[in-house]
C-alpha positions in Angstrom: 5.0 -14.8 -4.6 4.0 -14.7 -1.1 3.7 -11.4 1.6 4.2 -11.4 5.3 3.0 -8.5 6.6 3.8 -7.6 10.3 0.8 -6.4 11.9 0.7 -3.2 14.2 -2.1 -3.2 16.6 -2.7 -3.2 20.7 -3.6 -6.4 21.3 -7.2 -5.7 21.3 -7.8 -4.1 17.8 -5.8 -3.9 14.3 -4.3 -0.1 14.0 -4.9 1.7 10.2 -1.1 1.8 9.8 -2.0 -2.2 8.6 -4.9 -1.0 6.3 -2.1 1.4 4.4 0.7 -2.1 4.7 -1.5 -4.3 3.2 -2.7 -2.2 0.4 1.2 -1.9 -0.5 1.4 -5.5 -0.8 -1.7 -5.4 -2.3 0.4 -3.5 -4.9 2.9 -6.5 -5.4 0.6 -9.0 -5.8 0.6 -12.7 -4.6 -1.1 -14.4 -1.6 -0.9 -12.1 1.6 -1.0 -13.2 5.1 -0.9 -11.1 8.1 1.4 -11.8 11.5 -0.1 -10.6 14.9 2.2 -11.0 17.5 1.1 -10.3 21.3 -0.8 -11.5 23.9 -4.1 -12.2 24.5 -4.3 -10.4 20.8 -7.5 -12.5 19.8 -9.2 -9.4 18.9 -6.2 -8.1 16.8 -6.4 -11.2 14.7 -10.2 -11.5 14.1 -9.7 -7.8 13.2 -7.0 -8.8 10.6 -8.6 -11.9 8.9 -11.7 -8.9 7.9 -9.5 -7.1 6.7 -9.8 -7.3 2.2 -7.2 -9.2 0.9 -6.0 -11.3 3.3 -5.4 -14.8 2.6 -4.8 -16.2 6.4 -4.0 -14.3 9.9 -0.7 -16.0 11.7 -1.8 -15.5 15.4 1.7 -15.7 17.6 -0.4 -15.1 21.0 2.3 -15.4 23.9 3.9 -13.9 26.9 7.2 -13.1 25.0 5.3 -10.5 22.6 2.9 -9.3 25.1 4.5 -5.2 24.5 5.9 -6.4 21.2 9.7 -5.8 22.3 11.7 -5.5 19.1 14.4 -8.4 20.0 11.8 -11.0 20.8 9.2 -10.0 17.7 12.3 -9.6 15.6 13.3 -13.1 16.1 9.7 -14.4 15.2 10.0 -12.6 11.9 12.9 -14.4 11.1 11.6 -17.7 12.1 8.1 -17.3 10.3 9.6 -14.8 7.5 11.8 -17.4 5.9 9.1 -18.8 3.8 8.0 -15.6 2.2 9.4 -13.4 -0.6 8.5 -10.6 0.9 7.9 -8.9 4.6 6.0 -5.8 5.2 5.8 -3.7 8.1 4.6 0.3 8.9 7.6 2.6 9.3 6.0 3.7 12.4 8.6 4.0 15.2 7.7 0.5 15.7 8.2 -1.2 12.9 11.2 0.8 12.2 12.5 -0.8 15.6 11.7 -4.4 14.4 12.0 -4.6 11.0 16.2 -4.1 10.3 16.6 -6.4 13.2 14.4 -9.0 11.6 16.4 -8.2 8.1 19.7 -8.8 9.8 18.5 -12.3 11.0 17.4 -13.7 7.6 20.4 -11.8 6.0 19.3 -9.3 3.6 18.7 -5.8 3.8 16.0 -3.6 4.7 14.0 -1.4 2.6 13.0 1.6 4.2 10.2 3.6 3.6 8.8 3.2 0.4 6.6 4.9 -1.2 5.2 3.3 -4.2 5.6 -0.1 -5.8 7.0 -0.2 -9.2 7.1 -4.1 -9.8 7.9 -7.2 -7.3 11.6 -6.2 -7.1 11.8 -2.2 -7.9 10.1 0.4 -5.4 10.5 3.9 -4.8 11.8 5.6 -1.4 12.6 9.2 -0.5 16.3 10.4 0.2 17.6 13.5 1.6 14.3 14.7 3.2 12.3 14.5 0.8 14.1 16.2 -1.9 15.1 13.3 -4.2 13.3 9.9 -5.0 14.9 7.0 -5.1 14.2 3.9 -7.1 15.4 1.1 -6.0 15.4 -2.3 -7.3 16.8 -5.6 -4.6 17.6 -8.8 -5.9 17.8 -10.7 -2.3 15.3 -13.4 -2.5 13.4 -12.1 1.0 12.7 -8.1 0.5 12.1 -7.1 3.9 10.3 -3.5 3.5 9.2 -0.6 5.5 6.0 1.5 3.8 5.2 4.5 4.5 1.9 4.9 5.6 0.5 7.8 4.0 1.5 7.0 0.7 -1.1 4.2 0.5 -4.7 4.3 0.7 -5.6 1.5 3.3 -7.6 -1.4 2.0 -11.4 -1.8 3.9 -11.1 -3.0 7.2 -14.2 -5.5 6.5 -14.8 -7.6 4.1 -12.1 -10.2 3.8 -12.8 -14.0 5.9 -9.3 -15.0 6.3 -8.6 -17.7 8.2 -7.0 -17.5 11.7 -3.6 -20.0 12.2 -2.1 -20.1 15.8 1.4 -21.0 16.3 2.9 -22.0 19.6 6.4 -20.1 18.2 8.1 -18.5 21.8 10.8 -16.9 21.2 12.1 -14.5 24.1 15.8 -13.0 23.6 15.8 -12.5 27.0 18.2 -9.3 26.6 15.8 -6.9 26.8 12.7 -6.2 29.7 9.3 -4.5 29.9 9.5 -2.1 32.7 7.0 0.6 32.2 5.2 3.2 29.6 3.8 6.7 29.8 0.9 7.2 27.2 0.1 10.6 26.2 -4.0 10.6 26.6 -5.7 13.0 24.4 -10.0 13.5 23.2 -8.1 14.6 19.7 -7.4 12.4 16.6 -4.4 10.8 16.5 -1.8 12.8 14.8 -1.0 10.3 12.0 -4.8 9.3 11.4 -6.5 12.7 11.4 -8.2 14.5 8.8 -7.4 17.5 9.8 -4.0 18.4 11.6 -3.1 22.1 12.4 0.8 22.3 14.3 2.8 25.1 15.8 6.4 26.5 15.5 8.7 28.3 17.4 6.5 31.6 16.3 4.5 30.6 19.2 6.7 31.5 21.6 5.9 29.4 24.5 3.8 26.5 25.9 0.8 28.5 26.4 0.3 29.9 23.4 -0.2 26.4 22.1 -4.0 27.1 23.7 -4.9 29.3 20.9 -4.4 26.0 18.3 -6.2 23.8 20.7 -9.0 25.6 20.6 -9.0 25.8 17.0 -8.2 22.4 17.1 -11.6 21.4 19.2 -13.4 23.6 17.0 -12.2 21.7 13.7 -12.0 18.5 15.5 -8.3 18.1 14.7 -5.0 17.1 15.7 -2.1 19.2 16.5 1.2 19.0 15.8 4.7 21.2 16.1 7.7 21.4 14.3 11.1 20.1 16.0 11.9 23.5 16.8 8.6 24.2 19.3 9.3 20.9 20.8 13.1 21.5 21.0 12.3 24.3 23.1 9.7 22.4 25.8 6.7 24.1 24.4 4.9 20.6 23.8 5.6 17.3 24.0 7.7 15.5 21.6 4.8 13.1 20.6 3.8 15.8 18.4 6.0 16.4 16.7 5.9 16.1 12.9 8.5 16.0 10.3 11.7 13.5 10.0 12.7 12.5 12.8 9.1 13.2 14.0 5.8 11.7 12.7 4.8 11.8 9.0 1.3 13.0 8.3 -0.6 13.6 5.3 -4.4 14.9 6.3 -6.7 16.5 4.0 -5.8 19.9 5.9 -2.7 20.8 7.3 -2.8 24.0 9.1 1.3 25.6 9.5 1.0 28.2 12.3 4.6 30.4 13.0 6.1 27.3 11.3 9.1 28.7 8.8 9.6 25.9 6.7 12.5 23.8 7.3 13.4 20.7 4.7 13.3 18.4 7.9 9.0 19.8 8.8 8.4 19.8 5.2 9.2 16.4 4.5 6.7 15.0 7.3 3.8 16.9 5.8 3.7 18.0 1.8 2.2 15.0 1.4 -0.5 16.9 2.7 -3.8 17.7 0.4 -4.0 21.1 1.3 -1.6 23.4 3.0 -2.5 26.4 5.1 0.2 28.7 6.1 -0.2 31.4 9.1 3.6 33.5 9.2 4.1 37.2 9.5 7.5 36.6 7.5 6.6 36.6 3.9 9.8 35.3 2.9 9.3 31.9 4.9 10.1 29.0 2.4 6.6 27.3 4.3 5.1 29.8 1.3 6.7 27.6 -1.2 4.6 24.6 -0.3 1.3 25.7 0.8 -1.9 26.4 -1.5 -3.2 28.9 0.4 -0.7 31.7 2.7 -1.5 34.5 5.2 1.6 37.1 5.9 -0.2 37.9 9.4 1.3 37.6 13.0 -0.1 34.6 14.2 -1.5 36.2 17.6 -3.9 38.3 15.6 -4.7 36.0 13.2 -5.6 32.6 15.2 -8.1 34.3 17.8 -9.6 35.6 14.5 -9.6 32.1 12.9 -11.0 30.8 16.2 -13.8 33.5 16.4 -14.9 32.9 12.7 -15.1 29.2 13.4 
């Protein structure tokens, strides 16, 4: 057997989300090889070929993949992908762009989101939030697979000496532009990557309540987060948003302040190690998941928290 697995990175460095992908296909077994598609991704390549496990780094450096647009990288896949029995890719919002497009192309279907590896052909995927597990087993001779990061332990980023392959491959759809991004700049962990991640609900009220968990944040050096019904209501940006349609997180700490419970919050974060739960309602079904709960209104209980810290 032989593994593709799409690399996510900036051009200038590999992002974990890879670490977690290859230690999925790790799982499969077979010879692994890594594609990094951008432009002037050099660094992104050299990053890949350290990583352990790798057998060789596929460099696609051009113009066409310079912001990784989903109809050019897509195409790529497809080209490249054909060889392989199998093509893995994060289900970041990224990859969950790419990869069905890509599986559409070679003519098979996508497998989304999996959370652990049974055997070559079999896998295991949540359905309905969370609720049920799936397992799933494809008989198309090119399984093209989404992981989900945080059910995967990354493999070490150093170590490996893969070697590095360019290919001249160009191949622009020419249906879709590059026009322009807004990045959300922050001194705190990213939200999928940190240790540590404490998020707010609609209990907070408003957007300037969300001080109170930045400062608690700062203090713990984590990341915060929200649930869809906080960002619904403008209090933060959607970017921090966890749950399913939001980002899926796992930290060592996850911190649930004025957070209820919903199945679609829950199932981006009781993956979590250990769950902390701040809500005056002592009935919220956030109780049900987390190891340790405080019935306490939240505007007493976080200056405290902060104070104590």
């Amino acid at each position: 057997m032989s593994i593709l697995v799409i690399a996510e990175h900036d051009n200038a460095s590999l992002k974990p989300a890879t670490l977690n992908v290859l230690a999925a296909a790790q799982a499969i077994g077979g010879d692994i090889d890594v594609l990094v598609a951008g432009a002037d991704c050099a660094g992104a390549a050299e990053a890949a070929a350290a990583a352990a496990g790798v057998a060789k780094v596929i460099k696609a450096d051009n113009a066409a993949y310079a912001h990784q647009l989903a109809e050019n990288v897509a195409l790529l896949i497809a080209e490249v992908g054909k060889g392989y029995s199998h093509i893995l890719a994060p289900a970041t919002t990224n990859g969950k762009n790419i990869m069905p497009r890509a599986a559409a192309l070679l003519d098979t279907q996508a497998i989304s989101d999996i959370i652990a590896v049974e055997s070559a052909d079999t896998f295991k995927r949540p359905i309905y939030a969370g609720n049920v597990i799936a397992t799933i087993q494809s008989s198309d001779s090119i399984k093209v697979i989404t992981v989900r990061t945080t059910a995967f332990d990354g493999v070490a980023a150093e170590g490996g000496s893969a070697s590095v392959e360019s290919i001249d491959t160009a191949t622009d759809a020419g249906i879709s532009t590059f026009v322009g991004e807004e990045l959300a700049k922050s001194d705190r962990p990213e939200l999928t990557a940190a240790s540590i991640v404490i998020s707010g609900g609609r209990g907070m009220q408003n957007g300037e309540n969300f001080e109170m968990l930045y400062k608690v944040a700062d203090k713990l050096g984590a990341a915060v987060g929200a649930s869809r019904a906080a960002v619904d209501a403008g209090y933060v940006p959607n970017d921090l948003q966890v749950g399913q349609t939001g980002k899926i997180v796992a930290p060592d700490l996850y911190v649930a302040v004025g957070i209820s419970g919903a199945i679609q919050h829950l199932a981006g974060m009781k993956d979590s190690k250990v769950i902390v739960a701040i809500n005056k309602d002592e009935e919220a079904p956030i109780f049900q998941v987390a190891d340790y709960g405080l019935v306490a209104d939240l505007f007493t209980a976080v200056p405290e928290l902060e104070q104590a810290l």
